[in-house]
C-alpha positions as CSV (number, residue, x, y, z in Angstrom):
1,X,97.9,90.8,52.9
2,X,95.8,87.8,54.3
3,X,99.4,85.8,54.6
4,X,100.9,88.8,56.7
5,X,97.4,89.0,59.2
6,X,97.7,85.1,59.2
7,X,101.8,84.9,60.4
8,X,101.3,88.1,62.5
9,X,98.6,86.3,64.5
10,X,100.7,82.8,64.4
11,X,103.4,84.7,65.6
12,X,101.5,86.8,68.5
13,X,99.9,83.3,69.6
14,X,103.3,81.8,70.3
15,X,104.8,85.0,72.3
16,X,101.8,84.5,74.6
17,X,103.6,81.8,76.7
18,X,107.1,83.8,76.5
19,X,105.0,86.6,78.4
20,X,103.4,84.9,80.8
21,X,106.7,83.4,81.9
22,X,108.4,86.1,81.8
23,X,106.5,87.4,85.0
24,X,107.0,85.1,87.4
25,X,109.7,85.8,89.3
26,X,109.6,83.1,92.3
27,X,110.1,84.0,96.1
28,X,108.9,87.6,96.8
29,X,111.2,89.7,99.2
30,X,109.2,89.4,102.3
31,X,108.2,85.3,101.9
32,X,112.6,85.1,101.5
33,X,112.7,87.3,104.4
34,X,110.3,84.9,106.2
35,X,111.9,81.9,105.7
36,X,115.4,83.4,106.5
37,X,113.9,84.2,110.2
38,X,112.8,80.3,110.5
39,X,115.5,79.4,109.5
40,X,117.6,81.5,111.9
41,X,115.2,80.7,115.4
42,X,115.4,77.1,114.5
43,X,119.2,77.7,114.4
44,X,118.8,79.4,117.6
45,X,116.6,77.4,119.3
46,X,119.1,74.3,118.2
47,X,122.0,76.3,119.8
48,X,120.2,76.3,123.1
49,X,119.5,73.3,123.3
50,X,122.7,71.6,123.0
51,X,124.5,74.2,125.3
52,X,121.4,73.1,127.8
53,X,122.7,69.6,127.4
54,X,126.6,70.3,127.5
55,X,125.7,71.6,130.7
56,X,123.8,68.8,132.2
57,X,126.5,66.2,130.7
58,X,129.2,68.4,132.6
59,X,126.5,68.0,136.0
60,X,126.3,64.5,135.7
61,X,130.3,63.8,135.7
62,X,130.8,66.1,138.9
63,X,130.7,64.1,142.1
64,X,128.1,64.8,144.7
65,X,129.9,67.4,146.7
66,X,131.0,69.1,143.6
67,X,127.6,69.5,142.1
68,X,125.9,70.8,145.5
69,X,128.4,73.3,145.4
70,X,128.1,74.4,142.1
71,X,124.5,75.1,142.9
72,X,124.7,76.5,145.4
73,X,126.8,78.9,144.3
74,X,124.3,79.7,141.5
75,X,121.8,80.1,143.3
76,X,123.5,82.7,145.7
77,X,124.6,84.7,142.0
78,X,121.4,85.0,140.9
79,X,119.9,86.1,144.6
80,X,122.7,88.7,144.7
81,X,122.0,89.8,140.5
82,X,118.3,89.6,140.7
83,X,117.3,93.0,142.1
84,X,120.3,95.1,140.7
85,X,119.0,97.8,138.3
86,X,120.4,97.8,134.9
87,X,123.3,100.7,134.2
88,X,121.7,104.1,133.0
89,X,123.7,104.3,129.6
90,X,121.1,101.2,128.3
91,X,118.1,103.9,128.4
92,X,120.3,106.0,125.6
93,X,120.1,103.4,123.3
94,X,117.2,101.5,124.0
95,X,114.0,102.2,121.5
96,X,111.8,104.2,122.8
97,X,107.7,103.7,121.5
């Protein structure tokens, strides 16, 4: 009986460390959720940037008159955009707090 108690407790004492790791279970949800949005605004953000600098390289190739035009003509679009109001159909779908 005192050989049974003896192995039943050797045996208990070396399942302890099978439990414990049995547990872990690595990234939560919400911390993979986390990184995923980094991940994705960094992404963005890297996006951005090189469309910003596309656009400057195509600036700097224009010749003078080309360029003067070209900004000007932007700047008269977004004078012209600026105060429109935005079409009534984006209320229906917009959330509402």
């Amino acid at each position: 009986m005192a050989f049974f108690k003896k192995i039943s407790v050797i045996v208990l004492l070396a399942s302890l460390p099978l439990l414990g790791h049995a547990q872990d279970k690595g990234i939560s949800k919400k911390d993979q959720d986390k990184i995923q949005a980094k991940k994705e605004k960094e992404r963005e953000k890297g996006e951005k940037q090189a469309e910003k600098e596309l656009m400057k390289h195509h600036l700097d190739i224009q010749d003078k008159k080309t360029r003067k035009r070209l900004k000007k003509n932007q700047r008269k679009s977004k004078s012209q955009t600026h105060h429109k109001k935005e079409p009534f159909w984006n209320g229906w779908f917009t959330h509402k707090r």
